[in-house]
ZAZALO-40854 format. One record per atom (N, C-alpha, C): x, y, z; residue in one letter. Coordinates in pm, whole numbers, plus 50000, padded with zeros to 5 digits. Atoms other than C-alpha are relative to their C-alpha. Example, Ala and Ser with C-alpha at 12.3 -4.5 7.8 and 13.67 -1.06 7.14 Angstrom:
REM residues 2
500894988150000A;512304955050780A;500905012050000A;499184988149994S;513674989450714S;499235010950073S;
***
This chain:
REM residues 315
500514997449864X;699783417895660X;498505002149994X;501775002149968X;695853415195783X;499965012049991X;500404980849953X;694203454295790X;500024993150187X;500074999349841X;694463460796145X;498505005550049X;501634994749925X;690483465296300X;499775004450131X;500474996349835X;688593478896576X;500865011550021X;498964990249969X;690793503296780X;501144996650033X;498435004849986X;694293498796716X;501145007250021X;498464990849955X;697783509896850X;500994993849943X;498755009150055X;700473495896625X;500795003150082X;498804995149920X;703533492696867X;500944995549918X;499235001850064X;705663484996611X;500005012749863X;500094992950153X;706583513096334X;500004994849841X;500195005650159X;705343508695966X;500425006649949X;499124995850090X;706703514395658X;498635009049949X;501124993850105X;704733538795405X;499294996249924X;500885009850076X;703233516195205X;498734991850091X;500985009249861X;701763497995538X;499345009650059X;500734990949919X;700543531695677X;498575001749873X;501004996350111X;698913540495342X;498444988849989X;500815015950047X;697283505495321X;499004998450126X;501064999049859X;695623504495694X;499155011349999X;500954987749992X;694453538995670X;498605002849903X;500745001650142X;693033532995319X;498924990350053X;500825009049949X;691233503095462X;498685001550113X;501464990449914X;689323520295727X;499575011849971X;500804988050099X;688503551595504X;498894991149934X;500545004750095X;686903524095283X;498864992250085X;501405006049896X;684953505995586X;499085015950087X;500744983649975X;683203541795639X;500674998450167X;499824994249905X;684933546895975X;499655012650052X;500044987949957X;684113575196180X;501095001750170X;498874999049890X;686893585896441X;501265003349922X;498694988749974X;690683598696503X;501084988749928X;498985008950032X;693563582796288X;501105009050028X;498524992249983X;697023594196440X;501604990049931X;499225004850037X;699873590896265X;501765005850090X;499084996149925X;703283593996493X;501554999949935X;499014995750116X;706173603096284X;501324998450109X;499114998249939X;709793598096417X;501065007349966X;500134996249849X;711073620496630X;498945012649929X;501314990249981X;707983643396717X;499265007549923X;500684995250060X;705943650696468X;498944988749963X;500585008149987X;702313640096463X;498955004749917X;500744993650069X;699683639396207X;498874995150059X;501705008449885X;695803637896337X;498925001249890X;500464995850084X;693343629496093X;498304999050008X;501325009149899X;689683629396162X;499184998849886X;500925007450105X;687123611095960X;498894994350030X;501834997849981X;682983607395927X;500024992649906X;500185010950124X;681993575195741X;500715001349904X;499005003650116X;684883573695546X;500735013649941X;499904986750093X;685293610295438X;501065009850101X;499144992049927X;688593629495598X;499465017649957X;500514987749995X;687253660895704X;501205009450070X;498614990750026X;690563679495822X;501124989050061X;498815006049987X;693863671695892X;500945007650087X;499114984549897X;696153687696187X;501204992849997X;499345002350010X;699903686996160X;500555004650183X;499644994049870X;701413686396526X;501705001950020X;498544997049988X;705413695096560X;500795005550116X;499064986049887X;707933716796765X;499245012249990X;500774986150032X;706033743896621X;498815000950041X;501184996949953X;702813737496763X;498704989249930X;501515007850064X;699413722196575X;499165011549897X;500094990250071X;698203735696280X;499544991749830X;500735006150129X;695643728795971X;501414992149910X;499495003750108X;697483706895706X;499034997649920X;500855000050162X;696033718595350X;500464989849929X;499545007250078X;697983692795197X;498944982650028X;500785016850001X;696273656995140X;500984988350080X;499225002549927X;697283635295418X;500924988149979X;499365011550014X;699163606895219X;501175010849917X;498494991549994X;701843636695107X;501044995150064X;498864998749874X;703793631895447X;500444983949975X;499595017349960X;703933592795424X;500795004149876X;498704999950077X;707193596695185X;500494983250001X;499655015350010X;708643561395092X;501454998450144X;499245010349962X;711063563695323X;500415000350174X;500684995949828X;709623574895685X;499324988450015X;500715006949935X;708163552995902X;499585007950134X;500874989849926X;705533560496157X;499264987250107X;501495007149950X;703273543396440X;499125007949962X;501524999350046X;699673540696370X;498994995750102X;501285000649919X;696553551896605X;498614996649913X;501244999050076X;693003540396473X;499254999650130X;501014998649933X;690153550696693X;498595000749960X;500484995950042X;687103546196608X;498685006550124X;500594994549944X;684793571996779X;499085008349999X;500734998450105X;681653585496763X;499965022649970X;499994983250034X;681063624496660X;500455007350090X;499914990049881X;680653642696927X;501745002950087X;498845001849978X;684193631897016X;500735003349930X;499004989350115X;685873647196699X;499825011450002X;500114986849983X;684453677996775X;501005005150082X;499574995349885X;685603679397098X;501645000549932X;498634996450049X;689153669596934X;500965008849916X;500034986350056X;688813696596726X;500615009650052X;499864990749940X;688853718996980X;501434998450108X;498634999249921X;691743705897189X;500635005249904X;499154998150139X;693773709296846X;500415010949974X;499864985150031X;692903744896781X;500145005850104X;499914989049824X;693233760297172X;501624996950020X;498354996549958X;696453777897206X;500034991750153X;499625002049863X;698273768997496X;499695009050100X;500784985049888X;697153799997727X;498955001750044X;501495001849959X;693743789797681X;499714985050065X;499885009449941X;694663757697853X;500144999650117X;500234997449858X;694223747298236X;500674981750021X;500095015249955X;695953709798409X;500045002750130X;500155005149801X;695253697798730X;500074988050025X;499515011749949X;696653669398882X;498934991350085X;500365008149913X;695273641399136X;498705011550063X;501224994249972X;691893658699128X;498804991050050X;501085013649934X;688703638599324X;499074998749920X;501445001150085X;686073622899106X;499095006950072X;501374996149897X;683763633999363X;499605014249981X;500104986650045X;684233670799289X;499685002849880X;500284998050128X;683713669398943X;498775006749977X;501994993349990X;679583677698986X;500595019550035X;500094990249957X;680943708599153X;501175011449910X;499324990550103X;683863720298889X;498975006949902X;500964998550119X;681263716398615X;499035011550014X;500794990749946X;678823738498830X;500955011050039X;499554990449977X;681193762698918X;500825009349891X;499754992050107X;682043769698557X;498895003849906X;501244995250063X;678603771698426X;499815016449918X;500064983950010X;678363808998428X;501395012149895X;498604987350113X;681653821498206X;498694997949889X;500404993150081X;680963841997938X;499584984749876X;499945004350130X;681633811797653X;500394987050055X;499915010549968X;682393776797656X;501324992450061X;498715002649948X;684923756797851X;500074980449981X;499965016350017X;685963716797747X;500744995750099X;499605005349859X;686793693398049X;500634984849965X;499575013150040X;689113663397950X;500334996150124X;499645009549901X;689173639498244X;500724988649943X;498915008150063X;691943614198249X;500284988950127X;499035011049868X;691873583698511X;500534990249944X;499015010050049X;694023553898474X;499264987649921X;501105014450082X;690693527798323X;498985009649930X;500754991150102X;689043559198155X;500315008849985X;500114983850012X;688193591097977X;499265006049983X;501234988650037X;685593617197945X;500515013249967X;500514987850027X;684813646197812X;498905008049994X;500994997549997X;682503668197910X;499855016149990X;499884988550089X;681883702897728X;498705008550115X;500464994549929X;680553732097972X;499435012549904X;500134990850114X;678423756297749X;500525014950025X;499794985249882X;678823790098000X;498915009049946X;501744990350000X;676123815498001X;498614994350078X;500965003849947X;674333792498228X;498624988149949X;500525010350097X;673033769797975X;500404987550018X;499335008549888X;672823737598150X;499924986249944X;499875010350097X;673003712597843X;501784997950059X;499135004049963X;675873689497959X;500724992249846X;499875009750118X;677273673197589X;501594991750058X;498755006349897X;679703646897734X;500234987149903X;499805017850011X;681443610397622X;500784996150102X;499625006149911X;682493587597848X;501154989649945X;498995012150043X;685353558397718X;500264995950084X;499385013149923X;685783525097888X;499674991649955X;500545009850059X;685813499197709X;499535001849861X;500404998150164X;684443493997347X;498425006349986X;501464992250009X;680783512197378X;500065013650089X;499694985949920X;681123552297442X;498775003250060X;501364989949924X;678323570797658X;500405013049957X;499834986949993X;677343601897575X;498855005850096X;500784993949919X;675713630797743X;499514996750116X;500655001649858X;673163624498036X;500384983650080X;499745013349938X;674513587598040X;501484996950005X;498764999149955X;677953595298036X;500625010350118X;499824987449895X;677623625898300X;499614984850132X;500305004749892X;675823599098534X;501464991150001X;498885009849956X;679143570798440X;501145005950068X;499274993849880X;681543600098579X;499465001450134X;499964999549887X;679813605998843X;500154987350145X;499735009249924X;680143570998982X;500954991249997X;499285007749953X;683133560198875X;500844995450103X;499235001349874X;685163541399087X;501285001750052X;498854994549934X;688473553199088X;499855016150017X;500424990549933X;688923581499315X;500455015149981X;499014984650000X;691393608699186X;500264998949835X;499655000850145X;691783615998799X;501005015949942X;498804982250028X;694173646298611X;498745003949910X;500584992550120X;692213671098384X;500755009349933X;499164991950038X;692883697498158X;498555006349922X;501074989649988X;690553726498107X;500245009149829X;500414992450101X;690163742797750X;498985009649961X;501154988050006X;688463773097721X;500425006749851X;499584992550167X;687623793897349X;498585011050002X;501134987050020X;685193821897236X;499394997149827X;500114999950161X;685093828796858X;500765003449930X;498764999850079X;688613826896793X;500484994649878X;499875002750093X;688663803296538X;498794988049967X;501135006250042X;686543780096345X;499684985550070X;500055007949966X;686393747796561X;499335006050151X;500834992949905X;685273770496875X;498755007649906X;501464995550049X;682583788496671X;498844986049923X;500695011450069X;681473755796520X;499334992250150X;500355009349878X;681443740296887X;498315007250075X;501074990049942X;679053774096984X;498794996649916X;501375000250075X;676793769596691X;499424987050030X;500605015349922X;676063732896821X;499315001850101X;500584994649921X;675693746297140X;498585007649999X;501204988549986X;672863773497064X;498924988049943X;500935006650078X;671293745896777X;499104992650124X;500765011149882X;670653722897094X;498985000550088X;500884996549861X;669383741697327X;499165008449945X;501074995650103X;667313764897054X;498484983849959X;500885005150046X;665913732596926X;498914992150107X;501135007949892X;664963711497249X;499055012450052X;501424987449897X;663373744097397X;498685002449916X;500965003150110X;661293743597105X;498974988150019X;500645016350023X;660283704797112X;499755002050149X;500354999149904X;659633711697485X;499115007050010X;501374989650025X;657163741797468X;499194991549948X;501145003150129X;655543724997175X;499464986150072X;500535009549963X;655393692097363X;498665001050135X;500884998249856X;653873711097701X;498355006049944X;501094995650024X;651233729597478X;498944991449941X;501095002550134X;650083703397223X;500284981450103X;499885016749953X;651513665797425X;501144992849902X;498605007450046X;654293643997339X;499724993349870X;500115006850137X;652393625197030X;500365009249925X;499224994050084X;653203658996824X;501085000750015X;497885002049977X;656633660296953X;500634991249886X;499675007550105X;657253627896798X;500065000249880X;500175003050133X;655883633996491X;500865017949965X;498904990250039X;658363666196428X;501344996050030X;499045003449972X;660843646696584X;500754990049812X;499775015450111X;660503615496297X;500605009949867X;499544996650090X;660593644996034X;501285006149996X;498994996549929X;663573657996199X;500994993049925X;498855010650062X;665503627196136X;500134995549886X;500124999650146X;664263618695830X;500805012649923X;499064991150011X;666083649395746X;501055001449978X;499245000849947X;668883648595899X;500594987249922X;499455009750113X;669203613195689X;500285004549840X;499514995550184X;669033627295351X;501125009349996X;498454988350048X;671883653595431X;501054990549996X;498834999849956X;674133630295586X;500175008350147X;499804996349891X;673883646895901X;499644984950136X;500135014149869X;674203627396249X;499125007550119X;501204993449877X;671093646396435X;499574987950018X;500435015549985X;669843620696650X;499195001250141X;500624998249877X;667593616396962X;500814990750123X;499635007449880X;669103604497313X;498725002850103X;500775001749906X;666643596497540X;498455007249945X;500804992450017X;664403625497471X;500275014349958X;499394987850035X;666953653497364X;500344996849865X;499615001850177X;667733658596991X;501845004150021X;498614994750014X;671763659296971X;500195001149862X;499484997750090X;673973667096725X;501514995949952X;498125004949978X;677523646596631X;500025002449918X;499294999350123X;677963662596319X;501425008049964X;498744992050029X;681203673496217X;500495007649880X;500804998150132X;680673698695972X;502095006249936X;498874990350006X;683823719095788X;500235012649978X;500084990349972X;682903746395874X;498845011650036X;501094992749920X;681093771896098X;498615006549901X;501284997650112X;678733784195753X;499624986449999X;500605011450082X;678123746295645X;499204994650140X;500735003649860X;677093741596054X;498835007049998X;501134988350002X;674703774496027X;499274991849886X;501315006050092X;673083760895700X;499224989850044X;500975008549952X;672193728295860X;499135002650107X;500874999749927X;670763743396152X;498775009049989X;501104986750069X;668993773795986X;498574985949908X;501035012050038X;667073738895793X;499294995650087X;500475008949906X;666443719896076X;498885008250084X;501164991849916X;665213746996287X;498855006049915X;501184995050102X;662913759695990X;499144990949975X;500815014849995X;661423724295957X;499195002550126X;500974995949857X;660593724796353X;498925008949990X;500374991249897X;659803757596360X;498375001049898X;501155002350056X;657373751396067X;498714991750001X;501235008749936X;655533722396191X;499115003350102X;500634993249890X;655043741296512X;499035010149975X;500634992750092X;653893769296333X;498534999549950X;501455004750072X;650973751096152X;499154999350120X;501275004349887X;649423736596481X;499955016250107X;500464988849874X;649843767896776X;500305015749906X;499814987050065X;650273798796499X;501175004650048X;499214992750047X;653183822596417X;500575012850117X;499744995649864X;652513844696705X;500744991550124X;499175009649910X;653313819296968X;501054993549993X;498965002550017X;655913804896807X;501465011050033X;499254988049985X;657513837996785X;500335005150109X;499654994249880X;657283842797154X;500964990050073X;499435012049950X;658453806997222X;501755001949924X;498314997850037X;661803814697012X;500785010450077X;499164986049951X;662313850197189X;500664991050145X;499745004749890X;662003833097512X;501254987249971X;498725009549993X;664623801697421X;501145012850013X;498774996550041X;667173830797375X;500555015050118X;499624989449868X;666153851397704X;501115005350060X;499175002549946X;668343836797912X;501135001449977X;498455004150054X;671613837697711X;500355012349999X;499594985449996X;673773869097766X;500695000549852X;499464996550156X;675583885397509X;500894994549906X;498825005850029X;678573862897382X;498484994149875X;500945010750093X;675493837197254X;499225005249904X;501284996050094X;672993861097144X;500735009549892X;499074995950083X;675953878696938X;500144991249843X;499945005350127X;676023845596784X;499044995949930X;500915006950059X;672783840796664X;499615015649917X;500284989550081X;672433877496554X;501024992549866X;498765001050117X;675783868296310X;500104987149918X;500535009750097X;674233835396183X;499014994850008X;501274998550009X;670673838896242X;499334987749957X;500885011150018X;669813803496303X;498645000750019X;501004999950005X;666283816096389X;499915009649928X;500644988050026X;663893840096246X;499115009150075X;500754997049859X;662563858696495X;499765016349927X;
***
């Protein structure tokens, strides 16, 4: 049989040897995105993977969803068969799947035949919780996701799916707002710092909006040619780890999917020390120092809890 490419839905169940062999095949073409494996009857393994490298593994059952420590070609036994999901998708979207994965059921919200049109005004009317809330939209020719930080922090991190090229963020917030079908279902995930896929989602959160507020000051005091040139070392950076920091438009994101909420803090405690050092050299130590207090004004206590407890700045 051919490897199966692109994004595929086997509708036919494979044997173990054929699951092993497809999966193996897009580990080896550095994929990044969601491989589901659908086990018969109801049990589902989800495996997510960053250029080639399976970074966890969730076992889903009667019992719920739940890390599998075991290496995920264990379960394929010679004599199970399984359909096979390959998605390939880009970061920001495994995060988010992350976080469905790990959110009990209690911290879950659905709503039916809801109006695209309202959407601007859910998003705004959850702004303000304490901690973050994820927004899976679901119409019948797409999907989005679009991650609400709360505390008033008005970074939108979003993907859009239709079709084979995802939107993210500011260009996937504008493709919801105009799509054209009129009524879609959601389902509302809310987390704090319950477990490590919500604290990993927060430390993204703070990195983002810590770092653009940064590259914004610095651009209003000194002009956009230094910007750039902290930006370039930025990425340059960000290439030698292996990290997926990256610029959209004019915002620095972040699709990395780290394994875990320390290995997230180290990269951003770097990154922001780079910035905060370039800045540093040109407007002095003082100003910088006022320009970090101020990024962290605004944020009530949930956020600034978390930057005391992994002290991505130095302030």
């Amino acid at each position: 049989m051919m490897p199966l490419t692109g994004n595929v839905l086997a509708a036919l169940p494979l044997s173990a040897p054929a699951l092993q062999r497809e999966v193996n095949h897009a580990l080896d073409n550095k994929m990044t995105g969601l491989v589901m494996i659908s086990f018969l009857p109801g049990e589902q393994l989800y495996i997510l993977v960053r250029n080639g490298v399976v970074l966890q593994t969730y076992v889903k059952d009667q019992d719920g969803c739940r890390l599998d420590l075991e290496p995920w070609g264990e379960r394929l036994q010679s004599d199970r068969v399984a359909r096979l999901s390959i998605q390939h998708v880009p970061g920001r979207r495994l995060l988010f799947e992350k976080l469905i994965l790990e959110t009990d059921e209690k911290n879950r919200e659905k709503k039916q035949a809801v109006s695209t049109g309202s959407l601007p005004k859910l998003f705004t009317s959850i702004q303000d919780r304490e901690s973050a809330s994820l927004v899976r939209i679901h119409w019948q020719n797409a999907e989005a996701f679009v991650l609400v930080p709360g505390s008033g922090i008005p970074l939108r991190p979003a993907v859009f799916l239709a079709g084979s090229d995802p939107e993210l963020d500011i260009f996937a917030i504008e493709q919801i707002e105009k799509w054209r079908e009129p009524e879609c279902d959601l389902a509302i995930y809310r987390g704090g710092m319950e477990n490590d896929a919500w604290r990993e989602l927060h430390l993204n959160v703070l990195f983002e909006w810590c770092c653009n507020y940064l590259l914004a000051q610095y651009g209003y005091l000194t002009g956009k040619i230094m910007v750039t040139s902290v930006m370039q070392s930025l990425l340059i950076l960000s290439s030698q780890r292996g990290w997926e920091i990256s610029r959209l438009g004019s915002a620095v994101i972040d699709q990395t999917v780290f394994t875990s909420p320390a290995k997230a803090a180290e990269a951003y405690q770097e990154t922001l020390g780079l910035v905060s050092e370039h800045i540093r050299a040109v407007i002095g130590a003082s100003l910088l120092q006022s320009i970090k207090r101020q990024s962290l004004g605004s944020m009530n206590a949930f956020y600034l809890g978390l930057e005391k407890t992994y002290s991505l700045f130095s302030i």
